[in-house]
N, C-alpha and C positions, 0 to 999 in steps of 0.2 A: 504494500500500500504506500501512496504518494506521502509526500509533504505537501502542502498546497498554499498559495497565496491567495485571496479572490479580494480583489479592489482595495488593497490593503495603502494604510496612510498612515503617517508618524507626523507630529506635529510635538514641538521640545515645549516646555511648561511656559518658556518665554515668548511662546507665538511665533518661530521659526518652521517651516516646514522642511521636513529631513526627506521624506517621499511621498507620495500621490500616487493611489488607483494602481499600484504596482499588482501584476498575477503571474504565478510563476507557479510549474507544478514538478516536481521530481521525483522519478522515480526511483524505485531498490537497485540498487548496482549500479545507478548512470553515473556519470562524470559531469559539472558543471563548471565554466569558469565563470565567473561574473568580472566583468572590468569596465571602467572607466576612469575617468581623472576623479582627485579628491573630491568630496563633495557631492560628488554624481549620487552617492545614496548606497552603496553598496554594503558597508560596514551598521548602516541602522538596518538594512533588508535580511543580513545574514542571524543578526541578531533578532531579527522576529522570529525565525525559525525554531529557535531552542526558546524563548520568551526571553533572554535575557533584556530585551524589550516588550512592550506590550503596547498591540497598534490603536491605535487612537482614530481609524478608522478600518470597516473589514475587518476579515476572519484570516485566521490562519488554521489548519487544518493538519492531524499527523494520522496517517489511519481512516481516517473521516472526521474527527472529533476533533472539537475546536480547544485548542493549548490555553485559551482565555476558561477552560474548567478544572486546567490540572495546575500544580505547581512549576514552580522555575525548574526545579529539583526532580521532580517528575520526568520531564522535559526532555533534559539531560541523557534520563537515562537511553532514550531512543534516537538525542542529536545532539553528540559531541561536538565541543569549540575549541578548537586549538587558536590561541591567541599570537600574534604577532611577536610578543615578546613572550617567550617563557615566563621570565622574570614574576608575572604577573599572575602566574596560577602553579608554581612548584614551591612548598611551602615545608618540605619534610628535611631532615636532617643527612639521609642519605637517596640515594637511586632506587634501592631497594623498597624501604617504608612507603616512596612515593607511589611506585605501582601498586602497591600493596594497601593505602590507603581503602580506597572504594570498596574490594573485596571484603574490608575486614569491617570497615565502617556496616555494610551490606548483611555481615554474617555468613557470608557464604561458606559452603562444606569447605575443607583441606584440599580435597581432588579439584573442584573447582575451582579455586583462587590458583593451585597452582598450576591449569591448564590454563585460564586466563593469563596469568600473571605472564606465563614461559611463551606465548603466542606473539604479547606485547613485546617481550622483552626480543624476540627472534625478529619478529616485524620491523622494529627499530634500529634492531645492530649495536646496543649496548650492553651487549652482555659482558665486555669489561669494566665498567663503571658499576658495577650493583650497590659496592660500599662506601662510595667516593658522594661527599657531601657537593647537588648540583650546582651549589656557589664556585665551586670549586671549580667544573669542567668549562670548555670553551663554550661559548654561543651555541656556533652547530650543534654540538652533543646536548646541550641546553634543550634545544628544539626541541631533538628528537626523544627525549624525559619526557617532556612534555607533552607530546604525540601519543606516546604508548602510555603514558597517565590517565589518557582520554581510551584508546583503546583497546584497554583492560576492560574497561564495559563492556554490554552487550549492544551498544549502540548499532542502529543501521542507517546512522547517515554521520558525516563525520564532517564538521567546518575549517577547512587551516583558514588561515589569514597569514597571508604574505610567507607559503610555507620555504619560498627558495632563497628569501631572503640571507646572508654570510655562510651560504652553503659552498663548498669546494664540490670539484668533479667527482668524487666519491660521493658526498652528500647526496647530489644530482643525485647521481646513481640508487643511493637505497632510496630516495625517495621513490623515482618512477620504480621501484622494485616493491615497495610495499603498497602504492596504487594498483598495481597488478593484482597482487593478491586480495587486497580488498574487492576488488572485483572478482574476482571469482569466487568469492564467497558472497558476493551480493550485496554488501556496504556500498553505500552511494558517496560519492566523494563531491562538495562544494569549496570551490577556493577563490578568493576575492586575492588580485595580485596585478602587479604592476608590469612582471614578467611575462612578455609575450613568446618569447622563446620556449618556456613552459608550457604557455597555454598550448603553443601549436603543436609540441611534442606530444601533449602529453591529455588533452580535452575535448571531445568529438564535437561538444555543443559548447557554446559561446551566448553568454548573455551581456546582452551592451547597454550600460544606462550613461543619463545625462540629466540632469538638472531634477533629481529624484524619482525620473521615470525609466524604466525599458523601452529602450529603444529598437532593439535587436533581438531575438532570440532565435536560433538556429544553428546548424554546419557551422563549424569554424570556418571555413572556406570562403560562407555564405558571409561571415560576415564581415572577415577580414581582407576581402577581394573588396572590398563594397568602399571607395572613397567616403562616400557621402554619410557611411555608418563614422566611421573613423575619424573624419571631419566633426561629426557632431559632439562621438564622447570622445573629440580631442587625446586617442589613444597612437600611437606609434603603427604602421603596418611593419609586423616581422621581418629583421632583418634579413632571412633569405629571401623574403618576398619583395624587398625593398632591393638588394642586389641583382634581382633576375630582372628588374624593371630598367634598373640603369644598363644592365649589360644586353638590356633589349633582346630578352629571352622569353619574353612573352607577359599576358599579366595573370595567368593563371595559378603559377607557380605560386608556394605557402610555406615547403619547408627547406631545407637542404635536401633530402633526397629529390625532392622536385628540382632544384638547381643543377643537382647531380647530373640528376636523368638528362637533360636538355642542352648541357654542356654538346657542342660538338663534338 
């Protein structure tokens, strides 16, 4: 079952409006990147989803049932948020406690904490940091605490924000390695990101806002081919896409293998 937006509005206590009539429906296992410039609305729309907001206009929907009858906490447990900064949600003394937080808070059996626990901890790739307090370790490894903190749950839809942020080519690497498998086990992956090299690697569908609305939603192809999409949420077209244009390789082209391909 979806998450669902239907004519969904955020308006701040000060009489600012964050978004407008936004709809947006996702499904179990999809991939979503949501992007635009600051502003656009994307970090108050990601945050309807889990309630860490709550819309001030419309419904938001998990299952069918609207998140304005359950807790924040509730929430959570079916749509994880990985935050921009770890800093921000890793609170334990070591790497260990922190995955281990939720299970134990939860109650959950011995077998089960520690299938959840070792799934996160494989997904992630820090199974050498287990005892190392997260103050300690770099950013990257930061993240990724943080990542497997969120899913050690049973969550089936999972938010990063800004997941490729002071990542190295290894990072890269586990990250598109644990999106895989989150997909094949049917977790829906949503990420709001600046990175369009990401998105196109790694995103089928593309959501494009601007001035608190969506403007776009579809193929990445659809929408990063598209000037006038680009033009509006003032996003960058990918830089292969942007080099296949100059070397007057056509304007179809979206990744490097498309580049590849077309080279002479």
């Amino acid at each position: 079952m979806p998450i669902e937006l239907h004519g969904v509005g955020f308006t701040y206590p000060d009489g600012s409006r964050a978004i407008d009539d936004v709809s947006l429906r996702v499904a179990d296992g999809e991939r979503v990147a949501i992007v635009g410039q600051n502003g656009a609305g994307k970090t108050t729309t990601v945050k309807l989803m889990n309630r860490l907001l709550i819309p001030t206009k419309g419904d938001v929907l998990i299952d069918g049932a609207s998140t304005a009858k359950r807790t924040t906490a509730e929430v959570a447990r079916d749509v994880g948020y990985v935050f921009q900064n770890p800093d921000d949600q890793l609170f334990a003394a070591d790497v260990r406690s922190e995955i281990e937080y939720l299970p134990k808070y939860l109650h959950w059996s011995d077998q089960k904490r520690e299938e959840r626990c070792s799934r996160a901890i494989e997904l992630t790739g820090i199974q050498d940091h287990l005892d190392t307090n997260p103050k300690d370790l770099p950013s990257a490894v930061r993240k990724f605490v943080a990542i497997a903190a969120v899913l050690v749950s049973e969550c089936r839809y999972v938010i990063l924000d800004e997941p490729t942020a002071g990542l190295d080519s290894r990072g890269l690497a586990l990250l598109h390695g644990m999106l895989d498998r989150l997909r094949d086990e049917g977790v829906a992956v949503i990420t709001i990101t600046h990175d369009m090299r990401f998105v196109v690697d790694a995103f089928e569908r593309v959501v494009a806002m601007a001035d608190g609305g969506v403007i776009a939603d579809g193929d990445r192809r659809d929408v990063f081919l598209d000037d006038d999409i680009l033009r509006r949420s003032r996003i960058r077209r990918p830089d292969a896409a942007q080099l296949a244009r100059d070397l007057g390789l056509g304007r179809r082209a979206l990744t490097v293998d498309d580049v590849v391909a077309l080279v002479p």
